[in-house]
C-alpha positions in Angstrom: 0.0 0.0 0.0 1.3 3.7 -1.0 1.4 5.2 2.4 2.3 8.6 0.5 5.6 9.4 2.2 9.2 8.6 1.8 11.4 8.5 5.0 15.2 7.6 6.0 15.4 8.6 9.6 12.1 8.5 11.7 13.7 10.9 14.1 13.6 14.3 11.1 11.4 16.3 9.9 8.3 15.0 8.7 7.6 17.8 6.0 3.3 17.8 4.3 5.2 19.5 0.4 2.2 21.1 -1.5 3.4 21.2 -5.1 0.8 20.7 -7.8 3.2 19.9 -10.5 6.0 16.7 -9.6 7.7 14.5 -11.8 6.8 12.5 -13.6 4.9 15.7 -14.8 7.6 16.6 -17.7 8.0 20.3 -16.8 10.9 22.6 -14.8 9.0 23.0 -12.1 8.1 19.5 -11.7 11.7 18.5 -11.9 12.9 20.7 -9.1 10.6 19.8 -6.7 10.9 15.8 -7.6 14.6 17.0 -7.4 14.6 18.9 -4.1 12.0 16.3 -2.4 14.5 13.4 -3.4 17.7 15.7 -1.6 15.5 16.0 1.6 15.0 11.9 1.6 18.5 11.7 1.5 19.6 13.9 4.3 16.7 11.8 6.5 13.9 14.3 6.1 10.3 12.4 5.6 8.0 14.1 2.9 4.6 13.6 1.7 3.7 15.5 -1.3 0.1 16.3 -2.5 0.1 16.6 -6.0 -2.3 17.8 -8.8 -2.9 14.9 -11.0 -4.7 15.1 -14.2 -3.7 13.2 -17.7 -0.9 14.4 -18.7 0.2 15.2 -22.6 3.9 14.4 -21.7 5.1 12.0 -19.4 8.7 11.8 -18.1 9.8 8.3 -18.1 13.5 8.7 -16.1 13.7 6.0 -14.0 15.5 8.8 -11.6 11.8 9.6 -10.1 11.5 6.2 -9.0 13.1 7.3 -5.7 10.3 9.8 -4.8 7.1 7.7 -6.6 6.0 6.6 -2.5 6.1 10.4 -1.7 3.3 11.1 -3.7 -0.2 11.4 -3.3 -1.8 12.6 -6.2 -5.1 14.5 -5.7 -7.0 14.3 -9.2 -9.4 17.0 -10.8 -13.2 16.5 -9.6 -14.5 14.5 -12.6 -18.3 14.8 -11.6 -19.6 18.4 -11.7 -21.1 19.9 -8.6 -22.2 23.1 -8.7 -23.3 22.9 -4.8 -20.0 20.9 -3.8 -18.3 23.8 -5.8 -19.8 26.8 -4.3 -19.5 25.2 -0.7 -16.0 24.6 -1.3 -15.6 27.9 -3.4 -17.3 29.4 0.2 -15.2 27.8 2.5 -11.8 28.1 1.0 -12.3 31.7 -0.3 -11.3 30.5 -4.2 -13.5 29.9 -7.4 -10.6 28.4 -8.6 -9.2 24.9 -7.9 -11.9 25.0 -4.5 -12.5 21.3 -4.8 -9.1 20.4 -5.1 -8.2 22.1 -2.2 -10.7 20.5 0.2 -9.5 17.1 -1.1 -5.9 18.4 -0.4 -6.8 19.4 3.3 -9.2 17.0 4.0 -6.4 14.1 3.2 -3.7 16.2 4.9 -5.7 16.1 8.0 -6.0 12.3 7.9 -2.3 12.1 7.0 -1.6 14.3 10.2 -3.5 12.0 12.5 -1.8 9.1 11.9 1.5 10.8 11.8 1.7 14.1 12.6 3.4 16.5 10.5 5.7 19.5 11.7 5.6 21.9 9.1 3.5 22.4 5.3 5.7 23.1 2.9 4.2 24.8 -0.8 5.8 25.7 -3.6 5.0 27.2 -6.8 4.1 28.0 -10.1 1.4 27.3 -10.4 0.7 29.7 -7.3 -2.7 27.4 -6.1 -0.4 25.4 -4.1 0.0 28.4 -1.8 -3.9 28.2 -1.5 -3.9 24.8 -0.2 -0.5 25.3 1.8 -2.2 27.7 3.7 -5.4 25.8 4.7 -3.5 23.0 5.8 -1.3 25.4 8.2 -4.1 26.4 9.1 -6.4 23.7 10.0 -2.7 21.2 11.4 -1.9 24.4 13.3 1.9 24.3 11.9 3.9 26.7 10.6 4.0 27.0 7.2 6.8 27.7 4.5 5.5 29.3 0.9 8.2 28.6 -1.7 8.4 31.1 -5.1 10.3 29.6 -7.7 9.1 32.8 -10.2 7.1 35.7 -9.4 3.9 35.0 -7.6 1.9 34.9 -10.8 2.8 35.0 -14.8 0.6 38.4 -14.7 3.6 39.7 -12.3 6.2 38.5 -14.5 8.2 41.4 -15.8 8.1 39.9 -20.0 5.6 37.4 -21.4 2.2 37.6 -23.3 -0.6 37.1 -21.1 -4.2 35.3 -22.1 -7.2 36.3 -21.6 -8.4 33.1 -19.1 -5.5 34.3 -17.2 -6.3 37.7 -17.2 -9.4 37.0 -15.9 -8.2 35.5 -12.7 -5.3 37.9 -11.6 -7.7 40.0 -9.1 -8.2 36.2 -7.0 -4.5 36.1 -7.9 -3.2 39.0 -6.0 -5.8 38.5 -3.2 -3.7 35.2 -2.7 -0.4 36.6 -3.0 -1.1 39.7 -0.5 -2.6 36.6 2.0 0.3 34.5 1.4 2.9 37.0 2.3 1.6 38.0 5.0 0.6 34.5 6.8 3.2 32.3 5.8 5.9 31.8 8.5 9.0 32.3 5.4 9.0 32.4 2.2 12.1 31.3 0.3 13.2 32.3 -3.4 16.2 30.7 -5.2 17.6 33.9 -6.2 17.9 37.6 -4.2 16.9 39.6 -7.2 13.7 37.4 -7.2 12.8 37.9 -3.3 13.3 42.1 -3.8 11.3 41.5 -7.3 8.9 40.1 -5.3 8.8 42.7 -2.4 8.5 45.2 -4.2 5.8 44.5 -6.7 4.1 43.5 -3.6 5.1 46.4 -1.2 4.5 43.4 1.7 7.1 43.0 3.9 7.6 39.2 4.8 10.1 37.2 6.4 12.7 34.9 3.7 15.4 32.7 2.9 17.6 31.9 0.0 16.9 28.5 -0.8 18.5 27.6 -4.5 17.8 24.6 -6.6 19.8 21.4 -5.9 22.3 19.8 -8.7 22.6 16.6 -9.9 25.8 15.4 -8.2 25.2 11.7 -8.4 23.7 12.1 -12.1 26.9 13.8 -12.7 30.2 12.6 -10.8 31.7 11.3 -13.7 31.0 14.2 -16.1 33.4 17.2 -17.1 34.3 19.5 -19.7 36.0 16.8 -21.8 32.2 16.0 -24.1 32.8 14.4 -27.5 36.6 15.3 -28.7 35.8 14.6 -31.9 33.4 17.1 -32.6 32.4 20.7 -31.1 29.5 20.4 -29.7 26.9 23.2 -28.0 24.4 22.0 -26.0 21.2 24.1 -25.4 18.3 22.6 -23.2 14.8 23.3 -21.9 12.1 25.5 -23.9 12.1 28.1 -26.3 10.5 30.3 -28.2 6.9 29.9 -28.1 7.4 27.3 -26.0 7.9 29.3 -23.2 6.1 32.2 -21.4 8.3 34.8 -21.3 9.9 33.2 -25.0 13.1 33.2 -25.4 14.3 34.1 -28.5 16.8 32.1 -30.3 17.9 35.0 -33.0 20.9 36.6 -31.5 22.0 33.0 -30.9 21.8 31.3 -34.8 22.6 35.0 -36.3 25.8 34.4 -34.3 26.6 30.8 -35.0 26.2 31.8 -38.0 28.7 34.7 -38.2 31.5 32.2 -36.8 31.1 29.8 -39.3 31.4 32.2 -42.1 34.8 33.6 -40.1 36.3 30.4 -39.5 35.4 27.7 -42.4 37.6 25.9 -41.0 35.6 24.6 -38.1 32.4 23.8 -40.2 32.7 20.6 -40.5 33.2 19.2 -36.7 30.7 22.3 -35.3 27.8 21.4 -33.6 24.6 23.1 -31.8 22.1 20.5 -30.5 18.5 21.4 -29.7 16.4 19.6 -26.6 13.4 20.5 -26.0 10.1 21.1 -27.9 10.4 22.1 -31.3 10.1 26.1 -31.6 8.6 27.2 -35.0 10.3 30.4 -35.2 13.5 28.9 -34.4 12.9 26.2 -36.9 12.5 29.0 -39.7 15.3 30.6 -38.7 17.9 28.1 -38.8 16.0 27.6 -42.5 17.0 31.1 -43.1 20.4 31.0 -42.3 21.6 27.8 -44.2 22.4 26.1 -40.7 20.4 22.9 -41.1 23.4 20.8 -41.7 25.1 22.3 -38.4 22.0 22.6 -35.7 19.5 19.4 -34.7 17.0 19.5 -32.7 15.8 16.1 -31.4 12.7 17.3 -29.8 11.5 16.9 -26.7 12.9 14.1 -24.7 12.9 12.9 -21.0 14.8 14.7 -18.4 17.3 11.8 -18.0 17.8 12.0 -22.0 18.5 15.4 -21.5 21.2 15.1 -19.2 23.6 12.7 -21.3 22.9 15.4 -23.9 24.3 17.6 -21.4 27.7 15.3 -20.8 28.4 15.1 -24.4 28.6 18.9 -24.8 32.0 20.9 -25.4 30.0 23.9 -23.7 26.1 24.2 -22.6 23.6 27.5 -23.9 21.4 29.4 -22.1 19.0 31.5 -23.3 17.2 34.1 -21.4 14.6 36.6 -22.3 15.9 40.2 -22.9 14.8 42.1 -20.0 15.8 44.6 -17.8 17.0 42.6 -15.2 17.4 39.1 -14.9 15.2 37.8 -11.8 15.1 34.2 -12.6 17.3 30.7 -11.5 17.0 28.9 -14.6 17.3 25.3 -13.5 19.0 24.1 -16.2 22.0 26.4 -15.7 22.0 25.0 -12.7 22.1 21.0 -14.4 25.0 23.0 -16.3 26.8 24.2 -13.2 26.5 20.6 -12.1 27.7 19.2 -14.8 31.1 21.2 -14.8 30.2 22.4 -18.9 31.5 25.1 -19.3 28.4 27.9 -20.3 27.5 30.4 -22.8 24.7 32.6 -20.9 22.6 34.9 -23.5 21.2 36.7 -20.7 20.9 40.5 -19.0 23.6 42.3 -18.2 22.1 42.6 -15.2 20.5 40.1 -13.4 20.9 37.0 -11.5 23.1 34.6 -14.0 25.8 37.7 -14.2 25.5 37.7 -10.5 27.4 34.1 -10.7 30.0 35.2 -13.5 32.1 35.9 -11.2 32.3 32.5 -9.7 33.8 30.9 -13.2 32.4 28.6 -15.4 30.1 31.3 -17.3 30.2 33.5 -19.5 27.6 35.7 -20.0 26.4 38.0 -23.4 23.2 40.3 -24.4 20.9 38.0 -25.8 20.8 40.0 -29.2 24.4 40.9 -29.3 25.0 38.4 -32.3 28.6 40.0 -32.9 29.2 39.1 -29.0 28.3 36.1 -29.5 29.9 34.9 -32.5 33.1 36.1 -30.5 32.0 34.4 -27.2 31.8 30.8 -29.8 35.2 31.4 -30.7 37.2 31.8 -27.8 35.1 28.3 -26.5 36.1 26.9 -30.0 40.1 28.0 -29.3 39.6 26.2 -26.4 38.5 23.1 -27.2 40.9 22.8 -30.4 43.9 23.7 -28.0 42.8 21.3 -25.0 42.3 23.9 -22.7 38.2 23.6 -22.4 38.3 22.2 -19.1 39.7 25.2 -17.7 36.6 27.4 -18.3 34.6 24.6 -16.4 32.6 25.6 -13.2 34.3 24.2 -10.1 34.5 24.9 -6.3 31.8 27.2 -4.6 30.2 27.6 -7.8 29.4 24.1 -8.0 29.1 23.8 -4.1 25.9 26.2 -3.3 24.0 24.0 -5.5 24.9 20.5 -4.1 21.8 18.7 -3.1 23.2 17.8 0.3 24.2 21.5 1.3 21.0 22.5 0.0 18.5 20.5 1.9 20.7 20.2 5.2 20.2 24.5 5.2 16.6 24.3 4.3 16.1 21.4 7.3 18.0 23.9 9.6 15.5 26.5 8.8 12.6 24.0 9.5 13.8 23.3 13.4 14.1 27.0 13.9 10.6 27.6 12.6 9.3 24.5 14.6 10.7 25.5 17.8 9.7 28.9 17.4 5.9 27.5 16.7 6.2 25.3 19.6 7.0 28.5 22.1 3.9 30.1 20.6 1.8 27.2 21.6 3.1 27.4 24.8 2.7 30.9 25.3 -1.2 30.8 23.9 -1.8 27.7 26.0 
């Protein structure tokens, strides 16, 4: 029998984790929590994880999320529609959205919580209903509660991206949840600084939080390096792009310079390389068209995350490709696969922002997304590099790899739960 919880020392934390999308979900922000759930296990921590579950286009079939499948309790879509069990729920939960869901969320929390009591709810997001639930279930298990942002509260708050209409529909019962969220939740942790004062600011709510960043792949990865296939030079870009993507990332600067180096140095034409994973982008697609580069760029589609990542090993040098913006707010998760993976990385990203922020800690470096003269240059000096044997010295190594290490990660993020916990437990007293 699934007894919806994974555990390796009954003395820690038993942590009820909110997250609507998990693994085998094939999405970032299913990844990193499958990802950070499995680093908890394996510093002792005990997790249940209530999840949305609904049939899914795209399912991940890495055997990697074996290790968290008896986490999971996965809390289906009402089927049957009840427009009295709706408006009850909608009533009592204070949301016309996801209401059912959320009473099935609490109501098997509670029973959870009897039979093993939790000590703290733990919800993370997008998509930001997770915080709705998180906070009934602190409420109702009287615990203290920890509200994780992975983006800005909502993609109406994100500072690029084209917003639909159902979406724009929604962003008043949105912001009601964000301004309740803030102020309630016990901490609220961010992966990034730029993203917690984004967040403060667009919400002018002060609130208490923690730098939590997403965990590596270090056992995925011990045996990688900079080394990839010495035969050929070979870029690596994965994740979405494009229209793919919300805040779509544009892939022009990139090809427009890839193509520029090939037309400077013919001589590395034949043994160049630039491999697409991920959903095909149409745009991008045409533009490679454009530019004559079908014979140097692939793009093999979407694959499974465990695919991805021996993509990753076999690269010279990894891509990432950010929106242009004002300021970069965001922890792509795949740099951080990139970081773990000791490839050296070509960041198309703001000048300012969080991936420049980590420049300086080697393995990166960093151009304007459109800058196609930039990057045609930044191409070269990697291609020197790797035709002079020296590409392993512009991998990322030391603390840059450190402060993403799964174990480092969730041993913090446990700390921070005993603080909270004991702080809770002198309240109690004190009310008592």
């Amino acid at each position: 029998m699934n007894t919806g919880n994974i555990s390796r020392n009954h003395d820690a934390p038993r942590i009820l984790c909110i997250s609507p999308d998990f693994a085998p979900k094939q999405d970032s922000e299913a990844f990193c929590s499958a990802k950070f759930v499995n680093a908890l296990a394996e510093c002792g921590a005990e997790s249940t994880v209530m999840v949305h579950s609904k049939a899914e286009e795209h399912i991940d079939r890495s055997e990697m999320w074996n290790c968290v499948r008896a986490a999971v309790v996965r809390i289906p879509p009402t089927v049957q529609k009840n427009p009295f069990a709706s408006l009850v729920s909608a009533i009592r939960y204070q949301t016309w959205l996801w209401a059912r869901w959320t009473a099935e969320t609490v109501r098997q929390a509670k029973q959870f919580h009897q039979n093993s009591p939790f000590d703290v709810v733990y919800s993370r997001s997008l998509p930001m209903f997770g915080h709705i639930a998180g906070y009934w279930c602190a409420k109702e298990l009287d615990l203290p509660w920890i509200a994780n942002l992975n983006d800005p509260w909502d993609f109406h708050h994100f500072p690029v991206g084209f917003l639909d209409e159902d979406r724009k529909d929604n962003t008043g019962l949105s912001d009601f949840w964000m301004r309740r969220t803030l102020r309630n939740a016990d901490l609220v942790t961010y992966p990034s600084h730029r993203l917690r004062d984004y967040q403060a600011t667009l919400s002018t709510i002060p609130h208490r939080s923690e730098i939590i960043p997403h965990v590596g792949n270090s056992q995925v990865f011990q045996e990688s390096g900079a080394n990839g296939n010495k035969a050929n030079f070979h870029l690596v870009h994965a994740g979405k792009l494009g229209s793919n993507e919300f805040t779509g990332r544009s892939t022009a600067g990139l090809l427009e310079g890839l193509r520029l180096f090939l037309n400077d140095y013919i001589e590395a034409r034949d043994h160049t390389r630039l491999t697409l994973v991920g959903p095909e982008d149409p745009a991008t697609q045409q533009r490679i068209r454009h530019l004559g580069l079908e014979g140097t760029v692939v793009s093999v589609g979407r694959t499974d995350y465990q695919a991805s990542l021996k993509y990753i090993q076999s690269a010279t040098a990894c891509l990432l490709v950010e929106a242009e913006m004002a300021e970069g707010i965001f922890l792509p998760s795949k740099l951080v696969d990139y970081i773990s993976a000791r490839k050296p990385i070509l960041a198309l990203s703001p000048r300012v922002g969080v991936v420049a922020d980590l420049v300086p800690g080697g393995g990166i470096t960093r151009v304007d997304a459109g800058d196609a003269r930039g990057i045609r240059d930044a191409i070269h000096r990697l291609y020197v590099d790797f035709r002079n044997g020296t590409i392993p010295q512009r991998s990322p190594n030391g603390l840059q790899v450190d402060q993403f290490q799964p174990e480092r990660v969730a041993n913090r993020f446990l700390e921070i739960i005993r603080e909270l916990v004991v702080t809770k437990e002198k309240y109690k007293l004190q009310r008592a």
